[in-house]
Each structure stands twice: as C-alpha cells, then as structure tokens.
DOTI-960750 format. One record per residue: residue in one letter; chain; x, y, z of N, C-alpha, C, CB in turn. Coordinates in steps of 0.1 Angstrom, whole numbers, plus 5000, padded with zeros to 4 digits. Each point is the difference from the previous one (the first is absolute). Glycine has a CB too. Example, Ala and Ser with C-alpha at 12.3 -4.5 7.8 and 13.67 -1.06 7.14 Angstrom:
BEGIN
[node 'A', 'A', [5132, 4943, 5078], [4991, 5012, 5000], [5009, 5012, 5000], [4981, 4988, 5012]]
[node 'S', 'A', [5015, 5023, 4981], [5009, 5011, 5000], [4992, 5011, 5008], [5012, 4994, 4978]]
***
This chain:
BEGIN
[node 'X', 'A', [3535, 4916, 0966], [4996, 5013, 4995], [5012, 5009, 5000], [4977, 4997, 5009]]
[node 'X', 'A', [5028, 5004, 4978], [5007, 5016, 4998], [4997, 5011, 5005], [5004, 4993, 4984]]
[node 'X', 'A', [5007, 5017, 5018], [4997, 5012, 5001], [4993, 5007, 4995], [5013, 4997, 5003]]
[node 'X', 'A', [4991, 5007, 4986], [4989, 5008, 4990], [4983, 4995, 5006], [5021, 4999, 4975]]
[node 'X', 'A', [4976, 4985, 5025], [4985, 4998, 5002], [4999, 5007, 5012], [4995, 4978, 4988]]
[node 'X', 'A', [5011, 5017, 5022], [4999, 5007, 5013], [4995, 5012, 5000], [5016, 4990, 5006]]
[node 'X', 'A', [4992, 5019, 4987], [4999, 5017, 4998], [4985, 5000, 4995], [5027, 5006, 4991]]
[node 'X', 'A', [4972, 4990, 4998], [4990, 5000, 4992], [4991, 4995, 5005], [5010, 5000, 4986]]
[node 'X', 'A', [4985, 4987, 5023], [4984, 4999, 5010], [5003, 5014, 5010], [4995, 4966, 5003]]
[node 'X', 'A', [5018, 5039, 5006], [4995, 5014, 5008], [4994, 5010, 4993], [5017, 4996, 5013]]
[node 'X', 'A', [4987, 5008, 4972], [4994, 5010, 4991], [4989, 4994, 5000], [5016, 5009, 4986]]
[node 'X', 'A', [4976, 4982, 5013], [4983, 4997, 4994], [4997, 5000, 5011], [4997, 4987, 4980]]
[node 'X', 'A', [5006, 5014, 5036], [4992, 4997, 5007], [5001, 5011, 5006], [5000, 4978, 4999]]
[node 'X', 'A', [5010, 5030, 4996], [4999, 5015, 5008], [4987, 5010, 4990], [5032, 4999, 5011]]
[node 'X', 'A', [4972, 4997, 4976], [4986, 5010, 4995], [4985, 4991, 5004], [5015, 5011, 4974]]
[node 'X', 'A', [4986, 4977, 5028], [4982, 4991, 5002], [4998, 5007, 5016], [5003, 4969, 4984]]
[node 'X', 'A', [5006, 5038, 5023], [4995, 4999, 5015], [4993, 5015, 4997], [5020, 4984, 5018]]
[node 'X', 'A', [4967, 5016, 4990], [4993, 5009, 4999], [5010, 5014, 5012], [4972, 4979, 4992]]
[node 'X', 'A', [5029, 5033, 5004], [5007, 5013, 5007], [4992, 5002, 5011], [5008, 5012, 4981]]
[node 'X', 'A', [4998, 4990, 5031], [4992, 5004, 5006], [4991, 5012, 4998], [5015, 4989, 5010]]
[node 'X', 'A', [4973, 5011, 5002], [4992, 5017, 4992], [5005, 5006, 5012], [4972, 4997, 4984]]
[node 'X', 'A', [5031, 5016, 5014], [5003, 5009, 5010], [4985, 5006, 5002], [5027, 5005, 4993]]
[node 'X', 'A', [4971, 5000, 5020], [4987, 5010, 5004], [5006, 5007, 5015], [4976, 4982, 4988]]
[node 'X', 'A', [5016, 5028, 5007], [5001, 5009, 5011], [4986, 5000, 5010], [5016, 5015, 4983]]
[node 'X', 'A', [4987, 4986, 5030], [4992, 4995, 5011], [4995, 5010, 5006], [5012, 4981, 5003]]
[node 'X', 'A', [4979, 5029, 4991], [4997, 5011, 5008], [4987, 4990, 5012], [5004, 5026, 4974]]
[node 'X', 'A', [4996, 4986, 5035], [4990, 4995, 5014], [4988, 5008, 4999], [5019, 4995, 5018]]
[node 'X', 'A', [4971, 4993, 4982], [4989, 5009, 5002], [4994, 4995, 5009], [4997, 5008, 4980]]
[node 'X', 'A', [4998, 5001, 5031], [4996, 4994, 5016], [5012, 4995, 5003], [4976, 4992, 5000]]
[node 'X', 'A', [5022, 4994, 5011], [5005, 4993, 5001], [5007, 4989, 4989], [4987, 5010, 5019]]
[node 'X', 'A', [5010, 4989, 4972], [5005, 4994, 4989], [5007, 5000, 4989], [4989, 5000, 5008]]
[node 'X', 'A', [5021, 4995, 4988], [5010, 5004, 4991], [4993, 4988, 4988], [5025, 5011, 5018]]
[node 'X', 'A', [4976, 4999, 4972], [4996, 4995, 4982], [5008, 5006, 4993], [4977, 4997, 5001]]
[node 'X', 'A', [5024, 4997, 4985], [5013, 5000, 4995], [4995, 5004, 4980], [5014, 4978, 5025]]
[node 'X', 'A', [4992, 5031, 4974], [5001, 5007, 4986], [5013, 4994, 4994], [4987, 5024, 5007]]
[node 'X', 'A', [5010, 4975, 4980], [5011, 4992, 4989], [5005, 5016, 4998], [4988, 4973, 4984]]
[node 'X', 'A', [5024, 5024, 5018], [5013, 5016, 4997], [4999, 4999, 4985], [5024, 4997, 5020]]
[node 'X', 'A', [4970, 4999, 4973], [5002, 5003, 4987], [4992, 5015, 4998], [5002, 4971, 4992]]
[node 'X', 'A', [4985, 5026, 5014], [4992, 5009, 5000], [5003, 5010, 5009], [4985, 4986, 4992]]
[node 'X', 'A', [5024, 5015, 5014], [4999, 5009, 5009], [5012, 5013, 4999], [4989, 4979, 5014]]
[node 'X', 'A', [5004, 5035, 4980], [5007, 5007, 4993], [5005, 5012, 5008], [4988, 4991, 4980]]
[node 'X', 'A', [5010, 5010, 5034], [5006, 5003, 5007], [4993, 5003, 5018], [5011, 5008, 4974]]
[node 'X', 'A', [4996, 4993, 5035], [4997, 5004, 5012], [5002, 5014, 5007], [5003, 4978, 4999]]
[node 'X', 'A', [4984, 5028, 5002], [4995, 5015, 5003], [4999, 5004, 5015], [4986, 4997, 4979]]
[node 'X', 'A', [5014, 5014, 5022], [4997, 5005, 5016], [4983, 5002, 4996], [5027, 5016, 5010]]
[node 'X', 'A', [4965, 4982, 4997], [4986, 4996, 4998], [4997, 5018, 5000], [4995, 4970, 5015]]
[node 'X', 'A', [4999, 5038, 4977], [4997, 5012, 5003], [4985, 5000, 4994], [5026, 5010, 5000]]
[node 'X', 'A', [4970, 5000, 5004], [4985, 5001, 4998], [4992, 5005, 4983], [5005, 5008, 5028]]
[node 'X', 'A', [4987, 4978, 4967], [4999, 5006, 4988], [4986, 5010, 4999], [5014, 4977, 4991]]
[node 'X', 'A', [4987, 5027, 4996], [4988, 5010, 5000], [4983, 4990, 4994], [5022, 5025, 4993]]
[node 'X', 'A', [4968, 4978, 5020], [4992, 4987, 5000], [4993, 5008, 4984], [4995, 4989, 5033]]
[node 'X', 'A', [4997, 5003, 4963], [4989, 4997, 4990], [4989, 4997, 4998], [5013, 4999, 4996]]
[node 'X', 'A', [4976, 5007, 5003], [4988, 5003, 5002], [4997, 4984, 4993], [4997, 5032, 5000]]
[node 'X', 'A', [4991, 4961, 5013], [4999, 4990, 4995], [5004, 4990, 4995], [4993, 5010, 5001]]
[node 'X', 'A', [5024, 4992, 5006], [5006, 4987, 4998], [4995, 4986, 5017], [5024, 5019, 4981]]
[node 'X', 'A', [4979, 4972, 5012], [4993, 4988, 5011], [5010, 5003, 5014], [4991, 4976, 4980]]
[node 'X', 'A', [5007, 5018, 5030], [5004, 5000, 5012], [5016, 4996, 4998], [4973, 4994, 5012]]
[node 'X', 'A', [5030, 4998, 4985], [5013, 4998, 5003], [5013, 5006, 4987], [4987, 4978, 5017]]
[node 'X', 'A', [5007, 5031, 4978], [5006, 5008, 4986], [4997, 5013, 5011], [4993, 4987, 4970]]
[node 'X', 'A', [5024, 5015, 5030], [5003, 5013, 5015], [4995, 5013, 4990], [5027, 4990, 5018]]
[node 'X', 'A', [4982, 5007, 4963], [5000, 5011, 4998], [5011, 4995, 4991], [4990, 5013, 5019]]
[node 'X', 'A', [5021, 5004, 4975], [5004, 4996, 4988], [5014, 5009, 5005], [4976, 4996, 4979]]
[node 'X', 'A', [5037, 5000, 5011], [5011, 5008, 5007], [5004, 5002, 4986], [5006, 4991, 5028]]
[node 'X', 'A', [5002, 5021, 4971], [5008, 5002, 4983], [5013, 4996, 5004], [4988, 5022, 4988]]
[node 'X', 'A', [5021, 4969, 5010], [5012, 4992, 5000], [5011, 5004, 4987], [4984, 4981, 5012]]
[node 'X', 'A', [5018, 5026, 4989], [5012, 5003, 4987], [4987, 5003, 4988], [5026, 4980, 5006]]
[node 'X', 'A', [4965, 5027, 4992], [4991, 5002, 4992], [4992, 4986, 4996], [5016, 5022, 4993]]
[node 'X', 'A', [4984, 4971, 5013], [4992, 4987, 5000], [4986, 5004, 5011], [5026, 4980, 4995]]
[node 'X', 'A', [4963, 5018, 5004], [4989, 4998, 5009], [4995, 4988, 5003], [4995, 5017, 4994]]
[node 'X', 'A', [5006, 4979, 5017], [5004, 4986, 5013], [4990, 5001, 5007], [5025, 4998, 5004]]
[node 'X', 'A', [4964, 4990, 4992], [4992, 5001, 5013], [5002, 4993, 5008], [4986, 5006, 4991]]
[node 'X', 'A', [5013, 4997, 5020], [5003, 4994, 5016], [4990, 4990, 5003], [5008, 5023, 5009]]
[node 'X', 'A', [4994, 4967, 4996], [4990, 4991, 5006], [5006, 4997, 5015], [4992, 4990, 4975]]
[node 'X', 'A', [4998, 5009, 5038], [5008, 4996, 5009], [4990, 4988, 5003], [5014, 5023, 5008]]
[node 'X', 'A', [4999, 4968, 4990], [4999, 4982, 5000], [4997, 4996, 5015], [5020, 4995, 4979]]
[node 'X', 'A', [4980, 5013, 5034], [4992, 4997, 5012], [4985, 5003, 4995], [5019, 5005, 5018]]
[node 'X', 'A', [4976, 4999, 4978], [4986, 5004, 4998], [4995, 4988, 4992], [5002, 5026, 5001]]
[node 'X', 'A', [5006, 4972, 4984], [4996, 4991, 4991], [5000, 4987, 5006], [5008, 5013, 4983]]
[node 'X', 'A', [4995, 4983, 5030], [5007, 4989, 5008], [4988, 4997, 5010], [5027, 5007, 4997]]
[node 'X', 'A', [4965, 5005, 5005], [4997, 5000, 5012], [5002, 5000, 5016], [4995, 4996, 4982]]
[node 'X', 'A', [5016, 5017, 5015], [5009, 4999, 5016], [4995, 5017, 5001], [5030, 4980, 5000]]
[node 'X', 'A', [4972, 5024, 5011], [4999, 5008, 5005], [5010, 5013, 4994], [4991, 4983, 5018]]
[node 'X', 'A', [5006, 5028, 4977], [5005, 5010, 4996], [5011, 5004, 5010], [4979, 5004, 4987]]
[node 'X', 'A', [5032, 4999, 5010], [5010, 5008, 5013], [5017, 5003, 4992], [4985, 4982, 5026]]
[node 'X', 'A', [5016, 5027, 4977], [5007, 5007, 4998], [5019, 5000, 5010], [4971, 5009, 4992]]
[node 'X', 'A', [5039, 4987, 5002], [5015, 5002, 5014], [5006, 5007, 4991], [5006, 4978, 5017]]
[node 'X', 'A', [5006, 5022, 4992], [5012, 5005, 4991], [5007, 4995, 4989], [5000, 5007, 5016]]
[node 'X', 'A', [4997, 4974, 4983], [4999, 4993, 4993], [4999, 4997, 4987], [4996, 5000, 5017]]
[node 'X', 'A', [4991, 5009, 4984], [4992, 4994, 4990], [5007, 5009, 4983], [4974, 4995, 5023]]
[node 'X', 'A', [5025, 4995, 4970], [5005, 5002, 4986], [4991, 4998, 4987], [5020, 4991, 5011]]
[node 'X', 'A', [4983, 5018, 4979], [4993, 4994, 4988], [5011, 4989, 4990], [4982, 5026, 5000]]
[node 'X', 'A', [5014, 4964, 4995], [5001, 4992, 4996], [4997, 4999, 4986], [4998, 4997, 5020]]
[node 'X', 'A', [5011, 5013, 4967], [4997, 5004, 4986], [4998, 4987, 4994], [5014, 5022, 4999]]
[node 'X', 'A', [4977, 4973, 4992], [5003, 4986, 4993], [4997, 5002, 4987], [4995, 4985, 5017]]
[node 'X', 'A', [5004, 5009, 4975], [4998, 4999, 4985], [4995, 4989, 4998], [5014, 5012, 4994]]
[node 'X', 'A', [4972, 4987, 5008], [4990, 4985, 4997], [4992, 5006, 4984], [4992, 4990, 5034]]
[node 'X', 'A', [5009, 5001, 4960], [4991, 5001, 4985], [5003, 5008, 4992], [4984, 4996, 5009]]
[node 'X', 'A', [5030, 5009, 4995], [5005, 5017, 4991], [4996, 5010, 5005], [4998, 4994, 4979]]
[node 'X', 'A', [4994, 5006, 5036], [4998, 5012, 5007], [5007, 5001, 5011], [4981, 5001, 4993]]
[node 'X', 'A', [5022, 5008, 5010], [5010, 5005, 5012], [4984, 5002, 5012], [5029, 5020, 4984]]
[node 'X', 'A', [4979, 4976, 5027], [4990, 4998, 5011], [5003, 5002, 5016], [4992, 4984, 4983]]
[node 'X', 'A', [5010, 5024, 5024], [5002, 5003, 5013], [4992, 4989, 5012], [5003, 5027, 4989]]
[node 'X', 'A', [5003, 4965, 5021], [4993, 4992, 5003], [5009, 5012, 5016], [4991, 4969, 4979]]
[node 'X', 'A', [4999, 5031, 5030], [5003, 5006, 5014], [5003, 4984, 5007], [4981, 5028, 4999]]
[node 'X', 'A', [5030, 4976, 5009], [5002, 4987, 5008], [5004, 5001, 5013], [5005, 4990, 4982]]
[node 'X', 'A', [4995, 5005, 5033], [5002, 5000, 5011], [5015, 5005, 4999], [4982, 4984, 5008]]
[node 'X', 'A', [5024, 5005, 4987], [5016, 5002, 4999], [5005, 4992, 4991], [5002, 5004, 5022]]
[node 'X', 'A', [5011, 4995, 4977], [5008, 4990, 4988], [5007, 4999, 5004], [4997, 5002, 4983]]
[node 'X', 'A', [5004, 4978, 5019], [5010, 4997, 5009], [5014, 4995, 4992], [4980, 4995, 5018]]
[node 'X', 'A', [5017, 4995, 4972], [5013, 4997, 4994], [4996, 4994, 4988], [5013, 4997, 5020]]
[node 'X', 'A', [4996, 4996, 4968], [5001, 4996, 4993], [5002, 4982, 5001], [5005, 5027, 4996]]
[node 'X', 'A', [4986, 4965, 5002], [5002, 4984, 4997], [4998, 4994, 4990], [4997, 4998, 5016]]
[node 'X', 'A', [5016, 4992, 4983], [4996, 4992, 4988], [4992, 4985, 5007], [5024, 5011, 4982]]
[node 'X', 'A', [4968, 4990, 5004], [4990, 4987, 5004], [5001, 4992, 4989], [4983, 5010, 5013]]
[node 'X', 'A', [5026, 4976, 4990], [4999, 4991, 4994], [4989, 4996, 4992], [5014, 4997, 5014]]
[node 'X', 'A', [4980, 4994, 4975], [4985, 4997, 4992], [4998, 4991, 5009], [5000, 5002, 4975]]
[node 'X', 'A', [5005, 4987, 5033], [4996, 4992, 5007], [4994, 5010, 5017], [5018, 4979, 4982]]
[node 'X', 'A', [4985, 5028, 5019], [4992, 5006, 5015], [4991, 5009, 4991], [5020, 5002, 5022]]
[node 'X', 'A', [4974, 5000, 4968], [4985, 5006, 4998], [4993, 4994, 4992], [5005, 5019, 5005]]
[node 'X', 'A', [4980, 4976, 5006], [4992, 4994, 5000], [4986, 5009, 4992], [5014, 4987, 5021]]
[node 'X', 'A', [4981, 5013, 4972], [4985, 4998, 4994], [4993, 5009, 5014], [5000, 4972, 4983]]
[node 'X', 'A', [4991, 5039, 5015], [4996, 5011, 5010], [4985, 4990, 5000], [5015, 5030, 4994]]
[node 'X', 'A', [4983, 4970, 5020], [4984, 4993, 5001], [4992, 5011, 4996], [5004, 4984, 5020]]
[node 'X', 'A', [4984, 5013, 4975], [4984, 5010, 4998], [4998, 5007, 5016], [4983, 4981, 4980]]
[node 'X', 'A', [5015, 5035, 5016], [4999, 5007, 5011], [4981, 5005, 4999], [5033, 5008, 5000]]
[node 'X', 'A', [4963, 4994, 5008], [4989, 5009, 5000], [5002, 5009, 5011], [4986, 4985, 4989]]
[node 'X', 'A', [5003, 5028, 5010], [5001, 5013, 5004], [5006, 5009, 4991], [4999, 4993, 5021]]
[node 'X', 'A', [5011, 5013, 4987], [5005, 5013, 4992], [5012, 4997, 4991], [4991, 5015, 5019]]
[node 'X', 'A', [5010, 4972, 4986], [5017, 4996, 4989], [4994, 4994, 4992], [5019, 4994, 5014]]
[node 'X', 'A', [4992, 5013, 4974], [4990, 4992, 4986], [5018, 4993, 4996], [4971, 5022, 4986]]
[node 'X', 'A', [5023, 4961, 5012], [5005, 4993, 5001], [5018, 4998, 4989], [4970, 4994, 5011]]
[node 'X', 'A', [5027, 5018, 4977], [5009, 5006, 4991], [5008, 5007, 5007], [4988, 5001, 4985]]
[node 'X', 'A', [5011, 5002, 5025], [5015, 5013, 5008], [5009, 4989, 5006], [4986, 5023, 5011]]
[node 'X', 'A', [5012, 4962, 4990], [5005, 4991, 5006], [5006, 4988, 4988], [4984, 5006, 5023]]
[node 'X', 'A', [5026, 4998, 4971], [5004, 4987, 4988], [5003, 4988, 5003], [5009, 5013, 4988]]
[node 'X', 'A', [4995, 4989, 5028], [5009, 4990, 5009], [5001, 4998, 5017], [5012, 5005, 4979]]
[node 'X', 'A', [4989, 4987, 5027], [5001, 5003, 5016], [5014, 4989, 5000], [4969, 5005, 5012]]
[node 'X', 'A', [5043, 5005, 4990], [5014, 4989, 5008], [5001, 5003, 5012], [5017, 4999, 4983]]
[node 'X', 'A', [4989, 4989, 5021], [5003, 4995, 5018], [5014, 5005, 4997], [4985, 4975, 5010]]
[node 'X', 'A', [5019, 5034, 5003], [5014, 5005, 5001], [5001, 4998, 5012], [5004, 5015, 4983]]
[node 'X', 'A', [5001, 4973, 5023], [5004, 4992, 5013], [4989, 4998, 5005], [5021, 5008, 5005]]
[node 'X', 'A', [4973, 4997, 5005], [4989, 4999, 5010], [4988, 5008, 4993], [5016, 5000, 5023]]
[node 'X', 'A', [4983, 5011, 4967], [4989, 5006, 4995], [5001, 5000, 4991], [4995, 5010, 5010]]
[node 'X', 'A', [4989, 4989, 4983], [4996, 5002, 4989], [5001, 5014, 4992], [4990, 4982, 5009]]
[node 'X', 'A', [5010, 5021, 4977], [4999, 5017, 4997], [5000, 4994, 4981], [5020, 5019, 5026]]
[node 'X', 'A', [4965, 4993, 4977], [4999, 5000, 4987], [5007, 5009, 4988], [4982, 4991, 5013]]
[node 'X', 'A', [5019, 5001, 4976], [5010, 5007, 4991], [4992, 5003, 4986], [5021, 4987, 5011]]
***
C-alpha cells in the first residue's frame, strides 16, 4: 500500500466514525442526566418566574429573556423528586421544537462526550416518566445516565 491510499482509507474512516455527542449533565436529586449541547442555549441563575393562572404543576411560570417569553418547567417535579430549592440550582435555557424552554435544575455539573457505542436504547418507563424525555441510557464507568 502507497501513501496516498494510506492517507486516503484515514480520510474515509475519519468521516464514517460517528462524532462524539457532547451533553451536558445537569443533577437532578441524586442523579446526573444529560442534555445534548446542541440544544442547550444557555445557563441561567434560576430566578423566580411570574406563575400563570392554571398552568399544570410542574410549569413554575414564565420569564421575559431578551424580549423572548420562556416558560419554566422544573424537571424535579416532571421527574417526580421532591421540589427544593440551593444555591445551586440553575435554569437550563433549551431550544427543543423551535421553542426556547427553561428547564430548573439541581446543578450543572459538566460537559461529556458520548461515544454512539455507550448509548443504549431507553427502556419503557411507567408513572410519571414519559418514556420520550429518555432517547438513551449510557454507562459512564460505574453509572448509568440518561441522555
């Protein structure tokens, strides 16, 4: 094998390898789960939005963001954890579906890339997890976290 081929199987096999996905690993409870950074349009100091008559339990409320209106959701409630409040705690701006979306989170711990081969297919959940908030569950050494 020549050079040039040499060169040329590293070029094909560097565009066929799937990129890693980066996600960000906010904690909720005891648990760290993981948001794709694509969507994730920025990280907030968690401040209090203004609630709305008859919005459901875990819709805190709405915040004006640079003349944008952001409703808040806090993803311990949607989760089924216990409501609580630190110094911690952050909003989590995203852009899912073309909507900007405030997710309230314990904390945010870092940024990982996840190989295609460490995320696995999310098992069927019942109760309060609906089984769409979960695209994926990777093992990162000793734990599992869903992505």
């Amino acid at each position: 094998m020549n050079a040039n081929s040499s060169e040329e199987v590293s070029a094909v096999a560097a565009r066929t390898l799937p990129a890693p996905r980066e996600v960000l690993t906010p904690r909720q409870g005891g648990e760290l789960c993981g948001i794709d950074v694509l969507r994730v349009q920025e990280v907030r100091c968690c401040e209090r939005p203004t609630r709305m008559a008859g919005a459901p339990p875990h819709v805190l409320g709405v915040t004006n963001q640079r003349g944008v209106i952001v409703p808040i959701v806090d993803l311990r409630c949607c989760f089924g954890l216990d409501a609580a409040s630190n110094t911690d705690t952050v909003t989590v701006v995203l852009r899912i579906g073309g909507r900007i979306v405030g997710a309230v989170v314990d904390s945010v711990s870092d940024v990982v890339a996840l190989l295609a081969e460490q995320v696995k297919p999310a098992p069927e959940f019942s109760g309060t997890v609906h089984a769409g908030h979960f695209p994926g569950i990777a093992m990162l050494g000793e734990g599992v976290r869903a992505c």
